[in-house]
C-alpha positions, 0 to 999 in steps of 0.5 A: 500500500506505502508502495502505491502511494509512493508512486501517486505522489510521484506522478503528482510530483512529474505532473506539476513540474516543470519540462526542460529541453536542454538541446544545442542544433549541430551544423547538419541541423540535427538536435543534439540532446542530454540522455536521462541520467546523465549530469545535466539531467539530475540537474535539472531534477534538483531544482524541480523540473524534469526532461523533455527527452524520455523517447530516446532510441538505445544507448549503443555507447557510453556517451550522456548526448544524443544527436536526433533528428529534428522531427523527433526533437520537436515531437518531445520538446513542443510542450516543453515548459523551459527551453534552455539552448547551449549555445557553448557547444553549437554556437550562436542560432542564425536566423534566416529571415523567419 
């Protein structure tokens, strides 16, 4: 019973917290994401929020990023409440007249 009560207040918990898409664009365009679990995403955990990026295809290596294609990328993020964009690794977005 503690059990079940355990996991409705962690979907209270998920539920009112906020979703972040933490995401740089690679030159070809592509989202390069941070993977559940790694530094950025416990992060983001700690101060009351949650990842935008659960839908993640198979971990084939040990690195904490993954490169999806851009659909994929807004199919997870749309309903992100924050979008935080690491402008460090990919550079400045270029705007192109949109």
């Amino acid at each position: 019973k503690d059990t079940e009560q355990d996991d409705k207040t962690d979907s209270n918990t998920l539920a009112s917290s906020p979703t972040v898409a933490y995401f740089y664009i690679t030159s070809s365009g592509a989202a390069n994401i941070r993977r559940p679990g790694d530094y950025i995403s416990r992060m983001i955990e700690l101060a009351g929020g949650h990842t935008a990026f659960t839908a993640l295809p198979e971990q084939e290596n040990a690195l904490s990023s993954v490169t999806i294609q851009t659909e994929s990328f807004y199919a997870q993020a749309r309903d992100a409440d924050i979008l935080i964009y690491n402008g460090t690794v990919g550079g400045e977005i270029e705007s192109h007249g949109l």
